[in-house]
Backbone as numpy.savetxt, mean C-alpha at the origin, in Angstrom:
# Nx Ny Nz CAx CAy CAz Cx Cy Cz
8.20 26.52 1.35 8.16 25.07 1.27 8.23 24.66 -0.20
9.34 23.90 -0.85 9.35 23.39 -1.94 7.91 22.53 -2.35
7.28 22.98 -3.49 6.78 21.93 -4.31 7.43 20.61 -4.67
6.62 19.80 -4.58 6.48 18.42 -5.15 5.98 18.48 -6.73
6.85 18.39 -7.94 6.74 18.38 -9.28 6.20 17.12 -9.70
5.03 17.06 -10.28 4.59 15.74 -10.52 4.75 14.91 -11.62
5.91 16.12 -12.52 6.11 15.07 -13.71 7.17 14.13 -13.05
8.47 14.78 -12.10 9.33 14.58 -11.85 9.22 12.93 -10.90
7.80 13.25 -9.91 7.72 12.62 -9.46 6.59 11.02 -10.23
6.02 11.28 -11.17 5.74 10.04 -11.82 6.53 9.67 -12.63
7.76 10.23 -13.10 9.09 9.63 -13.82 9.69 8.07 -12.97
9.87 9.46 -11.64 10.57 8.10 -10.64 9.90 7.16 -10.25
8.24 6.81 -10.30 7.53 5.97 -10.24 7.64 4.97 -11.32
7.78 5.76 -12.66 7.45 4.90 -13.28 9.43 3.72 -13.66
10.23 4.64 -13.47 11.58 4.04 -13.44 11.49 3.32 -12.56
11.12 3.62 -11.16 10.86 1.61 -9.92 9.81 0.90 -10.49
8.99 1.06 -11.15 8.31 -0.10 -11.67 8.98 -0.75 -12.44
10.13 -0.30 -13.46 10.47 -0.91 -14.95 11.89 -1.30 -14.02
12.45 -1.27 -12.81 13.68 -1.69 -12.15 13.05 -2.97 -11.54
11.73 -3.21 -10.90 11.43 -3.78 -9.84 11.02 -5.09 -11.22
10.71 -4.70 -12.65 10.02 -5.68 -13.65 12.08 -6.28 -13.93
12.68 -6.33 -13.42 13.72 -6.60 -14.08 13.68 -8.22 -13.83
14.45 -9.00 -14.95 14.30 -10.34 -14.97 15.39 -10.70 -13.79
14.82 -12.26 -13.39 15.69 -12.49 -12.02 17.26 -12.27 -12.77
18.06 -12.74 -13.41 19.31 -12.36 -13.91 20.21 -11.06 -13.75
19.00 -10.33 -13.54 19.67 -8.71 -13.12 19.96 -8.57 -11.83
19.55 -9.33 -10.97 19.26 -9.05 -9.05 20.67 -10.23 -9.02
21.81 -10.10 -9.64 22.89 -11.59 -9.58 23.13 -11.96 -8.49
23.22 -11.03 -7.28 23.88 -11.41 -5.66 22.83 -12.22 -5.45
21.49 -12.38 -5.91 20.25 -12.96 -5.11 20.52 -14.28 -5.78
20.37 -15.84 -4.71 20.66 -16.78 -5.35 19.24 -16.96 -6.19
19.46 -18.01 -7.59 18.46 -18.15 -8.00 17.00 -19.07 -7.07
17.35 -19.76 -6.39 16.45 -20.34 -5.76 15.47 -19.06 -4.43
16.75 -18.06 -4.06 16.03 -17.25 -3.02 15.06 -16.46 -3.74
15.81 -16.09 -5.03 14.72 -14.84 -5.97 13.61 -15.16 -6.18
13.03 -16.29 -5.99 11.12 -16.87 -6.23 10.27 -16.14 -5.01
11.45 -16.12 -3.41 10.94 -15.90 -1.98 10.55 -13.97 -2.72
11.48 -13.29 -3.04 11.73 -11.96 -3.50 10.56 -11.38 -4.31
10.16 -12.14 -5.55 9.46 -11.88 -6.70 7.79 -12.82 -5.98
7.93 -13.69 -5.12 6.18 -14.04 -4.56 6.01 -13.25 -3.96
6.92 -12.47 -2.80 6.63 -11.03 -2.09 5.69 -10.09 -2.98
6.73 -9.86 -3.66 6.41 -8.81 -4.10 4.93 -8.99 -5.14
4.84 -9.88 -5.81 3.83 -9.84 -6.56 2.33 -10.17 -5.44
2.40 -10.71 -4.04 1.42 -10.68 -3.44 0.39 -9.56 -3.43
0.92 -8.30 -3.06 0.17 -7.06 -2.55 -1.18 -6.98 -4.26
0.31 -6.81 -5.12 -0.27 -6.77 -6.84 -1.79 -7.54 -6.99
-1.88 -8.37 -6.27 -2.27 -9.94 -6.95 -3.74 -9.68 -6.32
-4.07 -9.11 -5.43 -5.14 -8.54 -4.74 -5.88 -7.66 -4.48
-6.84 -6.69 -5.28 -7.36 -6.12 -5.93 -7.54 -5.30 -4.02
-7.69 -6.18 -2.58 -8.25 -5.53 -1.63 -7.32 -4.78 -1.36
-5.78 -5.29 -1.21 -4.23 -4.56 -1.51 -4.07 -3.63 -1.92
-4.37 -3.33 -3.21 -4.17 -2.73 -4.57 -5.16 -1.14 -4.27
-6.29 -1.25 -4.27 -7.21 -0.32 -3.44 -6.34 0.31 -2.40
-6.53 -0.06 -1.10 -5.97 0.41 -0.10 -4.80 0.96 -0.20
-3.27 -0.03 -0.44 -2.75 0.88 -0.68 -2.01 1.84 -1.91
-2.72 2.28 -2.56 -3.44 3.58 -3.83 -3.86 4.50 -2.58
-4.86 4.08 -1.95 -5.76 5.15 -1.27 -4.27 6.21 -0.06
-3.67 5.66 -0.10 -3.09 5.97 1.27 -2.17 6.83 0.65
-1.75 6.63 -0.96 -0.83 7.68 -1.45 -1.57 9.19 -1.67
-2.98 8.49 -2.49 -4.33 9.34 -2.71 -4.39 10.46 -1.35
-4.52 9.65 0.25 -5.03 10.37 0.71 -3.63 11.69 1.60
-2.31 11.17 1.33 -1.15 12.10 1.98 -1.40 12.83 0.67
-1.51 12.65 -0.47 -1.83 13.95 -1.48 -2.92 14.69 -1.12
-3.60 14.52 -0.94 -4.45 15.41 -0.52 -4.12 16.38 0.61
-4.08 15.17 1.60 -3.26 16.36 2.93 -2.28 17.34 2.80
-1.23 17.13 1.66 -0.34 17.69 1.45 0.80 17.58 2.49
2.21 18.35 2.72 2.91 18.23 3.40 2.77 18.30 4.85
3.33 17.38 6.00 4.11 16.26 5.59 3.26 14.82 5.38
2.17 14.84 5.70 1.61 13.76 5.67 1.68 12.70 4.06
1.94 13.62 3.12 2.28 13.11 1.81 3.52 11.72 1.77
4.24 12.53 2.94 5.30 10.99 2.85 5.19 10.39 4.34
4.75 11.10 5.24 4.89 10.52 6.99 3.13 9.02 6.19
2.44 9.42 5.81 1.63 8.05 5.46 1.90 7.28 4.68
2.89 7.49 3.20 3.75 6.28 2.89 4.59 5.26 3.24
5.14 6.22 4.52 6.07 5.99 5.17 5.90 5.31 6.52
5.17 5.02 6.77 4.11 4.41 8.25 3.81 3.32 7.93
2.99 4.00 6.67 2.43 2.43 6.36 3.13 0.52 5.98
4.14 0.97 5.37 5.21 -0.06 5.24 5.93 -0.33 5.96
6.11 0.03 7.11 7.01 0.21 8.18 5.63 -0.60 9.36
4.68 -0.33 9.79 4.10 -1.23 10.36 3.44 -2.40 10.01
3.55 -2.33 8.57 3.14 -3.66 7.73 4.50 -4.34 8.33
5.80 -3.97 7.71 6.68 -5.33 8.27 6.44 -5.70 9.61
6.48 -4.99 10.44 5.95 -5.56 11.87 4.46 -6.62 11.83
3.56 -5.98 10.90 2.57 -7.10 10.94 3.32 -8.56 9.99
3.82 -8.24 8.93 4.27 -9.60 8.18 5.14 -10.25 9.20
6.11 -9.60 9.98 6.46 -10.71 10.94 6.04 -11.55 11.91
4.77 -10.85 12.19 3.90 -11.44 12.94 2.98 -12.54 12.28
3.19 -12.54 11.32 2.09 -13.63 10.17 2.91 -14.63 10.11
4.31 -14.24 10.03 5.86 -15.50 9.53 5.93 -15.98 10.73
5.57 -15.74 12.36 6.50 -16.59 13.45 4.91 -17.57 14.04
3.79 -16.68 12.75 2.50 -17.46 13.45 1.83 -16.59 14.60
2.05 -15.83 14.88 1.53 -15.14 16.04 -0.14 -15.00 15.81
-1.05 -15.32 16.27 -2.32 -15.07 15.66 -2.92 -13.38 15.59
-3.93 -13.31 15.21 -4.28 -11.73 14.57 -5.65 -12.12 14.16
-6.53 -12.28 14.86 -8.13 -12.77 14.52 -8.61 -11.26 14.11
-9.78 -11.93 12.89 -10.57 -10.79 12.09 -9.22 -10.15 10.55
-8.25 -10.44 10.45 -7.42 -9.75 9.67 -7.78 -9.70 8.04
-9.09 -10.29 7.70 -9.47 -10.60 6.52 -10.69 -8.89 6.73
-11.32 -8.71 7.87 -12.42 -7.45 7.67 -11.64 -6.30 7.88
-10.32 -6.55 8.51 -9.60 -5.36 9.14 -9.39 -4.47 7.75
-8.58 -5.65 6.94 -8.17 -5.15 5.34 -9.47 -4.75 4.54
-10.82 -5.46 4.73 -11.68 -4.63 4.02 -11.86 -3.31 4.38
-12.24 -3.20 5.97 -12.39 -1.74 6.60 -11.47 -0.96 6.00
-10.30 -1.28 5.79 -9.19 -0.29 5.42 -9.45 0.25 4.12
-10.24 -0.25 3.16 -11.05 0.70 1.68 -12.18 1.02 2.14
-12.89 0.39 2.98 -13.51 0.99 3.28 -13.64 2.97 3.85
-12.38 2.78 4.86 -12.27 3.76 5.99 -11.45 4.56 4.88
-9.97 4.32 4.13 -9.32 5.21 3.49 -10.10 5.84 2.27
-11.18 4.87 1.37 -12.00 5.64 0.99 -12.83 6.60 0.92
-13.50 6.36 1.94 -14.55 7.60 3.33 -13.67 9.10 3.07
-12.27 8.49 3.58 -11.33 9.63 3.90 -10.92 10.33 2.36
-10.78 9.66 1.43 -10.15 10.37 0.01 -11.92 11.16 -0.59
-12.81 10.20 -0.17 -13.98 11.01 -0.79 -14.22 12.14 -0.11
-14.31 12.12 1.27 -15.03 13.14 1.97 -13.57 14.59 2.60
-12.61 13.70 1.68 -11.13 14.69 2.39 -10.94 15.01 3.84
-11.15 14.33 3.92 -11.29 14.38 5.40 -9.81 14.64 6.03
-9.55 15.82 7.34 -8.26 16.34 7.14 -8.09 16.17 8.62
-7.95 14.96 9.53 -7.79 14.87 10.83 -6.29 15.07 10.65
-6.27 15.27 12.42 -4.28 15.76 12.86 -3.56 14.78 11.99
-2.69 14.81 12.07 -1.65 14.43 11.62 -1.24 12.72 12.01
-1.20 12.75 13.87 -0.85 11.65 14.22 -1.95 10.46 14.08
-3.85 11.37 14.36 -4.81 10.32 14.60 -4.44 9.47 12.77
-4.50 10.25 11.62 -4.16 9.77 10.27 -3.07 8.67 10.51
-1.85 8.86 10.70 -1.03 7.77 11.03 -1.23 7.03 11.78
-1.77 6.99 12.72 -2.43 5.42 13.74 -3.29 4.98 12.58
-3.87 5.60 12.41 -5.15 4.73 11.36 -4.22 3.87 9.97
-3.52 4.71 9.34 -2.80 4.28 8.42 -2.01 2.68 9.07
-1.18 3.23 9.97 -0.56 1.97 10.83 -1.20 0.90 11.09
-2.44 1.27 11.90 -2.97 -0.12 11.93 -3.55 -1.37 11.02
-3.61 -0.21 9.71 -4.47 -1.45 8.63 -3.39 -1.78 8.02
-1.94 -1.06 8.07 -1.13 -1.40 7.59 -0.49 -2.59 8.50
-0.89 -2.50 9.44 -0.34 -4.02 10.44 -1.21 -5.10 9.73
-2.92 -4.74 9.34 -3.33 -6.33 9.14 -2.86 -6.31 7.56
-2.33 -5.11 6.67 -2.06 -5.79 5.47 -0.85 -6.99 5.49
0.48 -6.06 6.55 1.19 -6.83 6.55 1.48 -8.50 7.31
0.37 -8.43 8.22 -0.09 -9.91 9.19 -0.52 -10.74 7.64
-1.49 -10.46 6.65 -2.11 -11.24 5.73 -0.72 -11.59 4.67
0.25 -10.56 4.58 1.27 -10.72 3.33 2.37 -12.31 3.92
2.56 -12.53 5.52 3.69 -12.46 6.04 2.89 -14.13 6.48
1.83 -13.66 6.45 1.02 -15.58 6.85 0.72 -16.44 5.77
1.50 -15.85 4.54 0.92 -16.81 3.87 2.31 -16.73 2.61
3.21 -17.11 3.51 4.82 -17.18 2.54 4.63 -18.75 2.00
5.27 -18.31 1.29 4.89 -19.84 0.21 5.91 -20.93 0.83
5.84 -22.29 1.06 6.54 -23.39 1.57 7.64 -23.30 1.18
9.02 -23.21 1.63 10.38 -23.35 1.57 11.28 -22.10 0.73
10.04 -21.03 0.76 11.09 -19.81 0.14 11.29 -18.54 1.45
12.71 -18.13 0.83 13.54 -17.15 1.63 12.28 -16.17 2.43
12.04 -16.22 3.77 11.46 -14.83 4.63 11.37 -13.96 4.23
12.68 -13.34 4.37 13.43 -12.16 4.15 13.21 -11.46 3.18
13.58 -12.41 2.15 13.29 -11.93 1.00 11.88 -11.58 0.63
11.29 -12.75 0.81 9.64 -12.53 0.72 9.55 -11.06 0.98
9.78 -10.62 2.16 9.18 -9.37 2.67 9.54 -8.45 2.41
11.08 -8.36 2.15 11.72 -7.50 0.66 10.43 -7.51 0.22
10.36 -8.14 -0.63 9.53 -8.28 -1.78 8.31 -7.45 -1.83
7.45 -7.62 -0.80 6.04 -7.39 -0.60 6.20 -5.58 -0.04
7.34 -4.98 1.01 7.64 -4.48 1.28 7.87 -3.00 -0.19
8.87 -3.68 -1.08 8.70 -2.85 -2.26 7.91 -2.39 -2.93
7.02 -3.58 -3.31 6.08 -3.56 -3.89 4.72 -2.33 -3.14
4.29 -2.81 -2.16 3.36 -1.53 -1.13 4.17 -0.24 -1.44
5.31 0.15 -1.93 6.02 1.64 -1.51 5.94 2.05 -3.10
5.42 0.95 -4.16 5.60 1.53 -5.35 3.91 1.69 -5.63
3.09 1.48 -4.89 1.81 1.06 -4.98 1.41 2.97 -4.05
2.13 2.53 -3.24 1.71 4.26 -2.83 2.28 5.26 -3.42
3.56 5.17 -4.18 3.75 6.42 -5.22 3.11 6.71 -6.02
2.31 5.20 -6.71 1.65 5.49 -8.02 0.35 6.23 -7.44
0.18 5.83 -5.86 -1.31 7.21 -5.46 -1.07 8.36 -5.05
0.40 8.56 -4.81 0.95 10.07 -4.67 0.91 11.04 -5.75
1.69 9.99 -6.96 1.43 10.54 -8.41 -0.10 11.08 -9.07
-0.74 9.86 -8.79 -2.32 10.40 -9.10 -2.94 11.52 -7.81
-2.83 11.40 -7.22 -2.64 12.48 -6.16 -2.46 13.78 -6.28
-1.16 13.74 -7.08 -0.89 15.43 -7.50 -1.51 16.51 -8.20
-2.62 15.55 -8.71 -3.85 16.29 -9.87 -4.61 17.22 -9.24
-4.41 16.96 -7.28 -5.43 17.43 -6.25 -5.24 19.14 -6.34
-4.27 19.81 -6.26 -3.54 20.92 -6.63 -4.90 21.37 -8.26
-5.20 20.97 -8.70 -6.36 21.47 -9.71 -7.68 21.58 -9.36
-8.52 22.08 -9.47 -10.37 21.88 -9.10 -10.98 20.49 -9.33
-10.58 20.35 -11.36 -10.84 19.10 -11.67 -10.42 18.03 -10.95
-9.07 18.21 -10.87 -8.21 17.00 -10.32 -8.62 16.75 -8.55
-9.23 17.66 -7.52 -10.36 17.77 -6.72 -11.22 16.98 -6.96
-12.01 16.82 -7.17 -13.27 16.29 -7.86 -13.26 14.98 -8.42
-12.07 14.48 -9.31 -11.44 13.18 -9.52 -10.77 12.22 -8.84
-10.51 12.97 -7.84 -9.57 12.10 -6.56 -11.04 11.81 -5.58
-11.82 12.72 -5.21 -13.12 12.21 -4.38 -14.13 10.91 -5.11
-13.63 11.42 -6.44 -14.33 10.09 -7.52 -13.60 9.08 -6.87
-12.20 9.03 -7.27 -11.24 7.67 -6.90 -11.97 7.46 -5.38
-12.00 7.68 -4.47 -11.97 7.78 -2.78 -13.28 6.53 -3.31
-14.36 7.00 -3.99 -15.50 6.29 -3.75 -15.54 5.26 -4.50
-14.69 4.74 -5.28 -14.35 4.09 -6.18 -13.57 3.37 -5.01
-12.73 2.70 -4.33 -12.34 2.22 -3.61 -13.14 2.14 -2.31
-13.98 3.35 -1.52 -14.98 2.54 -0.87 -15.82 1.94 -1.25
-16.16 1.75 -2.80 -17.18 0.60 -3.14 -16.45 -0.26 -2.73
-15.26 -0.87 -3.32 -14.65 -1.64 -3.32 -14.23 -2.37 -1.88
-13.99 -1.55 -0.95 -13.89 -1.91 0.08 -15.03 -2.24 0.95
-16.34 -2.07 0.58 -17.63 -2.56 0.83 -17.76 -4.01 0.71
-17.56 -4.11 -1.08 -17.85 -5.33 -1.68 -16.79 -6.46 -0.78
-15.33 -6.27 -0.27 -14.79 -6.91 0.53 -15.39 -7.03 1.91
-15.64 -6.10 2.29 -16.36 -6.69 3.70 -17.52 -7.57 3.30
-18.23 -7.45 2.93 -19.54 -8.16 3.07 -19.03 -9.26 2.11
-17.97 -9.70 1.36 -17.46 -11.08 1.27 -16.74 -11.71 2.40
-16.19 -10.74 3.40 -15.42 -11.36 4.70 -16.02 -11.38 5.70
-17.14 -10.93 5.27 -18.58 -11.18 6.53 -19.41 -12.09 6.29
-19.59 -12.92 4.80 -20.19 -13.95 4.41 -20.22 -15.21 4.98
């Protein structure tokens, strides 16, 4: 089984970040009025520290698992988020979706601290589902008169560059130290995902 090279692979992380920072002028096919729908997407996930946590943790925790779960939970996760953001855009309701997203630092934290190494598929339901209420919260709250589509472009990218950068930090797991620093991170995000629940339980 080929290794995963981690210089190789935080290169290409860090090249979609400095593609995705490109000024609207570079994206030319995108009209200027749609590119605001594109660039609020995307900066949503960013903009939210409960986001931002979670999904980190989910790159964090397919590194750990190692192959295949390294990309089958990157890869889940954005993929049932758009199904939840469409469900946020046509209005469909989704009660509790504010504790679901705390649970989710909560629960992916638990999992990066304690490594916790369930099958394969129970990990992906779990991943999926909080990835449905991230994407129900991204998809309900599109800003008045900009592009859908784009929006979810947007938000969509953004989550897939958010889990490389925890794949990348991830790769340290392959060391003792780097062991030991990733269970740090895990608990470092279930604080965090604490401090959100008991604000969405307030």
């Amino acid at each position: 089984m080929k290794r995963i090279d981690s210089s190789s692979l935080a290169t290409t992380a860090l090249l979609a970040l400095l593609a995705a920072a490109l000024p609207t002028d570079a994206v030319a096919h995108i009209l200027k009025g749609e590119s605001i729908g594109f660039f609020s997407g995307f900066e949503h996930p960013i903009s939210g520290l409960d986001h931002v946590i979670a999904m980190v943790a989910v790159g964090l925790w397919g590194a750990q698992l190692g192959m295949p779960a390294i990309w089958v939970l990157p890869v889940t996760f954005p993929l049932v988020m758009a199904c939840g953001g469409f469900l946020g855009l046509i209005g469909v309701p989704l009660p509790g979706s504010e504790i679901a997203i705390a649970l989710s630092g909560v629960c992916l934290g638990a999992a990066v601290l304690l490594e916790l190494r369930p099958p394969l598929w129970m990990a992906g339901i779990l991943v999926g589902i909080f990835g449905l209420f991230h994407g129900y919260a991204h998809g309900s709250e599109l800003p008045p008169g900009q592009n859908a589509l784009l929006y979810s472009l947007g938000f969509v990218l953004a989550t897939g560059l958010l889990h490389a950068t925890g794949i990348a930090i991830g790769l340290i797991h392959r060391w003792q130290w780097g062991q030991l620093a990733l269970r740090g991170a895990g608990a470092f995000v279930l604080c965090g995902g604490m401090f959100f629940l008991w604000g969405a339980l307030s």
